[in-house]
N, C-alpha and C positions, 0 to 999 in steps of 0.2 A: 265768713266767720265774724264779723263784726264791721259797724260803719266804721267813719273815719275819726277815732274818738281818742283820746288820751292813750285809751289801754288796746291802740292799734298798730305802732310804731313796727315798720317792717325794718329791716336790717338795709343798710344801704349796699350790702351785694346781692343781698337778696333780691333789691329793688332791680338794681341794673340787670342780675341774669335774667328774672322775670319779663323785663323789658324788654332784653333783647330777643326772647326767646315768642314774644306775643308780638313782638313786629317780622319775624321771620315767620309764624306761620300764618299772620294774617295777607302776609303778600304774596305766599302759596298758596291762597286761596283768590290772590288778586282781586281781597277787598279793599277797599279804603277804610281811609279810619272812622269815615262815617257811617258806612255800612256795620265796620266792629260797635262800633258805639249804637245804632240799631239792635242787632243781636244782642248784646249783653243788656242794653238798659241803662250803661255809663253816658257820660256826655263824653264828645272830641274833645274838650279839652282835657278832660282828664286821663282819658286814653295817650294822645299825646305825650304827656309829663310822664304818664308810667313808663310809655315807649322811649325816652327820651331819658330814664332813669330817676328825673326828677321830682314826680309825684311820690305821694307814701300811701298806695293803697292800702285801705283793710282787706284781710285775709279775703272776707268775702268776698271785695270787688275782682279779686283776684278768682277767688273761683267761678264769679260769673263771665268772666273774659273767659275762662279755662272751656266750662261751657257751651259756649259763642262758637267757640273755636274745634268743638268736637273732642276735646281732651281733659285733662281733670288737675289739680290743684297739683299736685302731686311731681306729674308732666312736665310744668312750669317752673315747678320750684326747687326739684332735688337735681345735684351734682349729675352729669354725665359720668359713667361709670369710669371714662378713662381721667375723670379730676383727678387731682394730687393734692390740690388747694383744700379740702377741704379738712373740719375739723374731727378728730376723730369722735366726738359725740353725737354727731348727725348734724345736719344743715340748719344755722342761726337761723329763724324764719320772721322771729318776734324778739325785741327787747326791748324795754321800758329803764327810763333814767337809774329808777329808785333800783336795781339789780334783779328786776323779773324778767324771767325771758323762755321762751320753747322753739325746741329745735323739731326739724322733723327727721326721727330715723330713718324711715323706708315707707316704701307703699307697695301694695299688689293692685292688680289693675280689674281682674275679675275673679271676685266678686270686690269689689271697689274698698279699698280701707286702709290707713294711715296711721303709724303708730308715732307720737308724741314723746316728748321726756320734756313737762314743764317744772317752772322752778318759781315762786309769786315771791318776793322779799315780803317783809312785814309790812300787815297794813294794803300787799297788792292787791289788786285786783284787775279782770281783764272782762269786757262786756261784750256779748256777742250779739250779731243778729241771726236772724234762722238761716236753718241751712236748706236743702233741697228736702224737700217733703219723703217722708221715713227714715230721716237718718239719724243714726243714735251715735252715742259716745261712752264709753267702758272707758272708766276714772280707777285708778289703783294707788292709794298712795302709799311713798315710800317715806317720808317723812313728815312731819307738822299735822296740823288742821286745812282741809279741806274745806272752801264751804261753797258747797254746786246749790246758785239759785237758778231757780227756772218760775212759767209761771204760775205753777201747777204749788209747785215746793221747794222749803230749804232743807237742805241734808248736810249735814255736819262730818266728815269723814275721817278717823283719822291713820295712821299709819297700820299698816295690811288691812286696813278695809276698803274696797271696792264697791261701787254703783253704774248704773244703767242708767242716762236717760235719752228723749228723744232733742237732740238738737235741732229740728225744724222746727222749733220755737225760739221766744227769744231766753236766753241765758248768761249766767257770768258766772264765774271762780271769785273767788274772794279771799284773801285768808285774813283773818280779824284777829291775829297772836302776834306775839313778839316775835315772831321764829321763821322762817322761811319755811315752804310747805313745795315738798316735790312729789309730781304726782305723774304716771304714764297714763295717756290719754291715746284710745283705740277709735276714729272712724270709721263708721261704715255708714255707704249709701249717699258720703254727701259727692 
């Protein structure tokens, strides 16, 4: 879902369970970290820091480890059902200083899809890189200006209005108001 840019800050539990959860089934597969770092396309050393908790991957690099690994973003990153810890909005995935941040609710596993609850402060914005080839994203917001660029177009979105596009390109959120902008965000395919 995006390089390693400003607007990619993962959560530092997020980071740790991530970690932990991509060095246990990389050594049920009784890879090395170089073999993982083969498969996905990351270098060792940054596999390392993620496994190690102390990397901040972007979302993406996280679903292409997911990938690597025979399982999906999803897999990696939400609460085991018997958690307690967790918040009742769904699982911090992403926050940024200025008060933007999405959480992931849940995921189904077939047909593959992720549902979102994001929140951009004034002024956020968040930059993505592509996702896996067909994958789209249903945007609904519930509050503020929306603004989904992709490279095709900008759409301007505002409260109960909804859009479609394909995220195997590259894309950002933006919101350009004074006003925080909450929006639920549906994957599928990636």
């Amino acid at each position: 879902m995006g390089s390693e840019t400003a607007g990619s800050r993962a959560t530092q539990h997020f980071v740790t369970r991530v970690g932990k959860r991509i060095r246990l089934l990389r050594q049920q597969r009784h890879w090395s970290v170089q073999q993982l770092a083969e498969a996905s396309g990351l270098s060792r050393r940054m596999l390392t820091g993620i496994e190690l908790g102390q990397a901040n991957p972007s979302l993406a690099s996280v679903d292409r480890i997911a990938s690597a690994l025979g399982t999906d973003f999803a897999a990696l990153a939400l609460p085991d059902s018997a958690s307690k810890d967790e918040q009742v909005e769904g699982t911090l995935v992403w926050a940024d200083p200025d008060g933007s941040c999405a959480f992931l609710l849940g995921a189904t596993e077939n047909p593959r899809a992720e549902l979102w609850r994001w929140v951009l402060a004034p002024r956020g914005r968040y930059v993505a890189s592509p996702d896996r080839p067909g994958s789209q994203e249903i945007h609904h917001v519930l509050a503020g200006y929306l603004t989904l660029a992709t490279s095709a177009a900008v759409q301007v979105l505002s409260a109960g209005q909804s859009a479609v596009i394909g995220s195997d390109q590259e894309y950002a959120y933006r919101n350009e108001e004074a006003e925080p902008v909450v929006f639920m965000r549906v994957v599928t395919g990636a």
